[in-house]
C-alpha positions as CSV (number, residue, x, y, z in Angstrom):
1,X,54.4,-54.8,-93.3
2,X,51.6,-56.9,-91.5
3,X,53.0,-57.0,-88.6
4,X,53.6,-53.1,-88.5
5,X,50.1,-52.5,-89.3
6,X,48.7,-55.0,-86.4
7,X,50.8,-53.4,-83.8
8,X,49.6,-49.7,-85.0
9,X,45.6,-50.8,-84.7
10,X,46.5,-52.3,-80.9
11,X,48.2,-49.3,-80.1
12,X,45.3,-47.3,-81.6
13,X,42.8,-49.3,-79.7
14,X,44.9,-49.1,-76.3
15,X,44.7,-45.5,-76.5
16,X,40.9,-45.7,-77.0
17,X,40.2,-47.2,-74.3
18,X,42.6,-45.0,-72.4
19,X,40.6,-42.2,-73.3
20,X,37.0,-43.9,-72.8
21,X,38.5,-44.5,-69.2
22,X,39.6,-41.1,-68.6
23,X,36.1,-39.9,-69.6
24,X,33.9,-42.5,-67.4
25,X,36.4,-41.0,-64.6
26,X,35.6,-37.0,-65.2
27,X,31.9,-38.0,-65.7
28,X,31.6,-39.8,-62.4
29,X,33.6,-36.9,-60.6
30,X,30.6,-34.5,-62.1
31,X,27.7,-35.6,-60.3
32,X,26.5,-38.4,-62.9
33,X,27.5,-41.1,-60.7
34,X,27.0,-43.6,-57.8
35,X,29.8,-41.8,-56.0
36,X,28.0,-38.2,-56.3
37,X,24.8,-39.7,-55.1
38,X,26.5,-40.8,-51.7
39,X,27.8,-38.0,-51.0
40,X,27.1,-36.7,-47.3
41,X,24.9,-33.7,-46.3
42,X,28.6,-32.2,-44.9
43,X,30.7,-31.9,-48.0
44,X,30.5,-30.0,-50.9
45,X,31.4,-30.3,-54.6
46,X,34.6,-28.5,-56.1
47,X,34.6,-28.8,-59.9
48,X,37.4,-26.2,-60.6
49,X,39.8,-28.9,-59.0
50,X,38.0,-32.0,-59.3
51,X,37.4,-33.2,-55.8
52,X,35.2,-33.0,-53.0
53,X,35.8,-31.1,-49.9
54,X,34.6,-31.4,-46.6
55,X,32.0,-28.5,-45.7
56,X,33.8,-26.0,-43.2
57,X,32.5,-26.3,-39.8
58,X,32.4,-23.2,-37.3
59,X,35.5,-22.9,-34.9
60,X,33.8,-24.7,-31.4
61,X,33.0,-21.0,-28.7
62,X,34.4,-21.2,-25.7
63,X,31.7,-22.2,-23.0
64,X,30.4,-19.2,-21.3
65,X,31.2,-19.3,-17.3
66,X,28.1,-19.6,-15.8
67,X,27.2,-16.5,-13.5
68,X,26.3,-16.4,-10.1
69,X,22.5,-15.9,-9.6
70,X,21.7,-12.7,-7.7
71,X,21.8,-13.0,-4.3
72,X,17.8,-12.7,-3.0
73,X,17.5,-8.9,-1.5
74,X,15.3,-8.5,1.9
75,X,12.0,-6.5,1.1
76,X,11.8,-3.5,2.1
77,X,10.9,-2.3,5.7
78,X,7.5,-1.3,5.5
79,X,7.6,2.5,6.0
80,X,5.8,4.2,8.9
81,X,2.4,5.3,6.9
82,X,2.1,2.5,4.5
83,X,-1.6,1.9,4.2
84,X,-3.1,-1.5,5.4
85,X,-5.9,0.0,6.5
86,X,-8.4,1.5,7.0
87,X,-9.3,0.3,10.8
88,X,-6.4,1.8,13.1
89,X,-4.8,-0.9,14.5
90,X,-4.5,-1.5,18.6
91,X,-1.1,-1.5,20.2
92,X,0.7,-3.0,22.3
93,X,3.1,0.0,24.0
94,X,1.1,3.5,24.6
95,X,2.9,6.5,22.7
96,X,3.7,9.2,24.5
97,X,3.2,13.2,23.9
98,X,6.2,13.1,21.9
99,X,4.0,11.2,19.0
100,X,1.4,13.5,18.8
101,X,3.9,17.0,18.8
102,X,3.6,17.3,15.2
103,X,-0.1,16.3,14.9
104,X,-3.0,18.5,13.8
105,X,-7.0,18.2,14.5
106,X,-9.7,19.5,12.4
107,X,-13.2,19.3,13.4
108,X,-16.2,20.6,15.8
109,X,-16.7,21.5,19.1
110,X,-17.0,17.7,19.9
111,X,-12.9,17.9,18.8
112,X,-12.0,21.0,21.2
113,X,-12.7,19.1,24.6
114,X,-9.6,17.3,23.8
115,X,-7.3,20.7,23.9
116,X,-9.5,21.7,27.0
117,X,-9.1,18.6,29.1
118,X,-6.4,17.2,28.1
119,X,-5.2,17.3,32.0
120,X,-1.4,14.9,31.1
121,X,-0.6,17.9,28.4
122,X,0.0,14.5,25.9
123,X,-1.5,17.0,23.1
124,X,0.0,20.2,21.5
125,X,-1.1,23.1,23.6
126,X,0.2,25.6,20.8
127,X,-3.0,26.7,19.0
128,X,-1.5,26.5,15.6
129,X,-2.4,22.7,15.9
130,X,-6.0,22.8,16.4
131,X,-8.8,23.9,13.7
132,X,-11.8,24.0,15.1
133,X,-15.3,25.4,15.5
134,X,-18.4,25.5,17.0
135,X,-20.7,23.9,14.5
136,X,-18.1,23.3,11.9
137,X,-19.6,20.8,9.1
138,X,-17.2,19.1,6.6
139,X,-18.8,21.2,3.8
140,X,-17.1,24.4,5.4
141,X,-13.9,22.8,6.2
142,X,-11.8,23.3,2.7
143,X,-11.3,27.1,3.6
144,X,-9.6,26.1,7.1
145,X,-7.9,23.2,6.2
146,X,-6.2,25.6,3.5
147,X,-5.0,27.3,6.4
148,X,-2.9,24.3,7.1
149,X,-1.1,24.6,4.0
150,X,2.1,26.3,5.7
151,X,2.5,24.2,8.3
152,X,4.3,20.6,9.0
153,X,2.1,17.7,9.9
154,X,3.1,14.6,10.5
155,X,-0.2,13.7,11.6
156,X,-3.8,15.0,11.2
157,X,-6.9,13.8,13.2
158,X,-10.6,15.2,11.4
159,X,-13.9,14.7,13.6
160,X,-16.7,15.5,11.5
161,X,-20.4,14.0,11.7
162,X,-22.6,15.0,14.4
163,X,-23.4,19.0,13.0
164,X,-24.1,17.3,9.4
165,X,-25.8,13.9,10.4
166,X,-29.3,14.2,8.5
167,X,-27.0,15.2,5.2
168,X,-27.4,13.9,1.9
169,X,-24.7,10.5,1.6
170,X,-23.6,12.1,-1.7
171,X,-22.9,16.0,-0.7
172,X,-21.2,14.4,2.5
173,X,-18.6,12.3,0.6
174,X,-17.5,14.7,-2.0
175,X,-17.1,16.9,0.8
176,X,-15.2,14.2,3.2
177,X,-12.9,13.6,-0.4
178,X,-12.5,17.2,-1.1
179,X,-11.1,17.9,1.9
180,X,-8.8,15.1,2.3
181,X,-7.2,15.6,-1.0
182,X,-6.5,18.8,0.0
183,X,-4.8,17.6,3.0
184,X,-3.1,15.1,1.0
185,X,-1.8,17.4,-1.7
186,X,-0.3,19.7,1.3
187,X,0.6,17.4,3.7
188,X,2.2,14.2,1.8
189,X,3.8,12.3,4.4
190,X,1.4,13.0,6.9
191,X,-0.8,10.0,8.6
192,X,-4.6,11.0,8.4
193,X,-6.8,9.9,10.9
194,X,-10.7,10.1,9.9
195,X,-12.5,9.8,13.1
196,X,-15.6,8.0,14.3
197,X,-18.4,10.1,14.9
198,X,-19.3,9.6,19.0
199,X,-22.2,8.4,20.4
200,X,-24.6,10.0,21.3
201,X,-26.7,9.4,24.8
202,X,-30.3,7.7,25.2
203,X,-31.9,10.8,25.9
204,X,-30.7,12.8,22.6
205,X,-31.1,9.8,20.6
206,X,-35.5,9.9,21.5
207,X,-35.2,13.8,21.5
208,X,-32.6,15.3,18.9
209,X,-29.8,12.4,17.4
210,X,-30.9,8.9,16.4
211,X,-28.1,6.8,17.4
212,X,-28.4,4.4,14.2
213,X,-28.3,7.8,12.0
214,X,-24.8,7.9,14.0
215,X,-23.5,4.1,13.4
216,X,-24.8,5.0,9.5
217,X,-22.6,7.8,9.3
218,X,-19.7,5.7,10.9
219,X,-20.1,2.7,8.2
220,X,-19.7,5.9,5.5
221,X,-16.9,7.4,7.3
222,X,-14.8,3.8,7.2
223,X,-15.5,3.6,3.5
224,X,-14.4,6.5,2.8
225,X,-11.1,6.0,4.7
226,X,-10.5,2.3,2.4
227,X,-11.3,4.7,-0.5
228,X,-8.6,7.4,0.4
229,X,-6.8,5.1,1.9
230,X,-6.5,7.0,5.4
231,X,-7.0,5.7,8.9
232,X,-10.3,5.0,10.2
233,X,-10.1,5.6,14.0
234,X,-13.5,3.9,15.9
235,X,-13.2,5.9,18.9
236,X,-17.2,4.9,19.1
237,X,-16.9,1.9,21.2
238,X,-14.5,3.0,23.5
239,X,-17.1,5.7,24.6
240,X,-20.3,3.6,25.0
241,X,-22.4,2.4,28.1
242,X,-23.0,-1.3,28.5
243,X,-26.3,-0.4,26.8
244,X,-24.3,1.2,23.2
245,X,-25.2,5.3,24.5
246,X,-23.1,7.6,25.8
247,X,-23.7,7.2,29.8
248,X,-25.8,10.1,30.9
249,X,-23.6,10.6,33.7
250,X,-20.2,12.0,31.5
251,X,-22.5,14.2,29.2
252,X,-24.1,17.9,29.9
253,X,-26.0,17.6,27.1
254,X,-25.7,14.0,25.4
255,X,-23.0,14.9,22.8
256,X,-20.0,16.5,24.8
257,X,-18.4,15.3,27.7
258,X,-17.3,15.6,31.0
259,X,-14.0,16.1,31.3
260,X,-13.3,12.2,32.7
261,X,-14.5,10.6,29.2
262,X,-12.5,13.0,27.2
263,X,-9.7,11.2,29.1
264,X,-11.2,7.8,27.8
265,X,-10.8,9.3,24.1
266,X,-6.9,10.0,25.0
267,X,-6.1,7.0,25.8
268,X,-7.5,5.2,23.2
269,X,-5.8,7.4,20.6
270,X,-2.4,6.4,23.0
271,X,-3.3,2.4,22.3
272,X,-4.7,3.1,18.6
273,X,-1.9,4.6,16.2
274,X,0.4,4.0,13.3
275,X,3.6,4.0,14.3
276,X,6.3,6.8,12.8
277,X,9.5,5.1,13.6
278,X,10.4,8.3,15.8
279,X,8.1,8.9,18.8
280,X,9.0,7.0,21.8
281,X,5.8,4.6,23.7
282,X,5.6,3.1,27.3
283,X,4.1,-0.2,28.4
284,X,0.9,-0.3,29.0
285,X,-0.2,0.1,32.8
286,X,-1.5,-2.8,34.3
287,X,-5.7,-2.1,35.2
288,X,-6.1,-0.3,38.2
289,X,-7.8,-2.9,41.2
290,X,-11.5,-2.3,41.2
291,X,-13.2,-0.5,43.6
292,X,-14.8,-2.0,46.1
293,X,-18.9,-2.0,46.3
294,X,-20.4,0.8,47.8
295,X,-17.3,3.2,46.8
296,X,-16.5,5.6,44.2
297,X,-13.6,5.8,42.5
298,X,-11.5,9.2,43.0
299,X,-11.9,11.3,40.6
300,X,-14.8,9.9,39.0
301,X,-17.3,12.7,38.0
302,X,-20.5,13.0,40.1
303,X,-23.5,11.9,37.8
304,X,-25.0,14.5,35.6
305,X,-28.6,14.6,33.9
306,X,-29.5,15.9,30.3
């Protein structure tokens, strides 16, 4: 009977300690131990089943192919009118007639010499390309230049300055603006050239026209043209003496010209152009030999006083 009962309190004490074992396990499985503490940033507790499982990582992406990088593209050609301006620039070839078929001048009388002498016909005869008159200021030039309106220009010379010299800076350049918005609104593509006002002649400038009134007017006329972004052709210097006039010999009354020096203002407007991409130019000519002392050239207009 002894015996029975020691063998009962070992068993009893085996399975005590079975069960204190079994309960130090599940605690240490919990979170309450040294184990749970260690555990890594990457897995993550189960306690339905007991265990910890690794974290699920994302399925690796396939590596995009890299693309090609765009081929660079040539920039664009400038086009014909594009503004860099305002000063016309001098070229190499002279155009020929062709470049000036679809142009258009507005202006005074000073501008109508051109149509009347212009002896190599490089100008449009047809007198739907010329709007000019006697005395014609800028402030009366909206009314003609809406005249324009129906036709096709591809280029439009003004010559302005000399009728309206003594004017008021301010009148003259809402006028200049006014008018050339005009032009731009109806004509779009068309190159506008805003011609120098000429020189004037020694004699007019003590008597009626003060050259430096003139040069004034030119410096106004240029800024203009870099505000409107036009063309600001300086036919001025092409025109002047050794001494800065207008020689007295080319001039019947020291603001026009003899029929020579208008050819002087053609060929500068051959050499001084923006280029349309369609109008066909020659070479320039090589100078002609000088004359010899003591001869005049042919065709050289006898000398004229005021």
């Amino acid at each position: 009977m002894r015996h029975k009962t020691i063998a009962l309190i070992l068993v009893a004490v085996s399975v005590a300690l079975a069960a204190a074992a079994v309960a130090m396990a599940a605690s240490g499985l919990r979170g309450g131990g040294a184990e749970a503490a260690e555990a890594t940033p990457g897995e993550q507790m189960n306690e339905s089943a007991g265990y910890v499982s690794p974290a699920p990582t994302a399925e690796p992406t396939a590596t995009a192919e890299p693309t090609a990088a765009p081929e660079p593209t040539s920039a664009p050609e400038p086009t014909a009118a594009s503004w860099a301006g305002p000063d016309v620039p001098e070229q190499s070839q002279a155009v020929t007639a062709e470049y000036f078929a679809d142009a258009a001048f507005l202006g005074n009388s000073v501008l109508s010499g051109l149509w009347y002498y212009d002896n190599e016909q490089l100008l449009p005869s047809d007198t739907s390309h010329w709007y000019w008159q006697d005395s014609l200021t800028i402030m009366a030039a909206s009314p003609i230049a809406a005249q324009m309106a129906g036709q096709q220009f591809g280029k439009i010379y003004l010559e302005f300055g000399i009728n309206e010299i003594t004017y008021d800076k301010d009148t003259l350049r809402t006028a200049f603006n006014t008018v050339i918005d005009q032009l731009q609104a109806d004509h779009p593509d068309a190159i506008i050239y805003l011609t120098s006002v000429t020189p004037v002649s020694a004699y007019c400038d003590a008597n009626r026209i003060k050259q430096s009134s003139v040069i004034s007017f030119n410096d106004m006329l240029r800024d203009i043209a870099r505000e409107q972004q036009v063309w600001y052709l300086d036919v001025f210097p092409a025109l002047c003496g050794e001494d800065g006039f207008l020689p007295s010999g080319v001039t019947p009354d020291g603001v026009h010209f003899t029929p020579a020096h208008y050819q002087l203002w053609l060929e500068y407007m051959r050499t001084h152009y923006v280029p349309d991409g369609k109008s066909p130019t020659v070479p320039l000519e090589s100078p002609a030999p000088e004359a010899s002392e003591g001869t005049v050239p042919a065709g050289e207009p006898a000398a004229q006083t005021e």
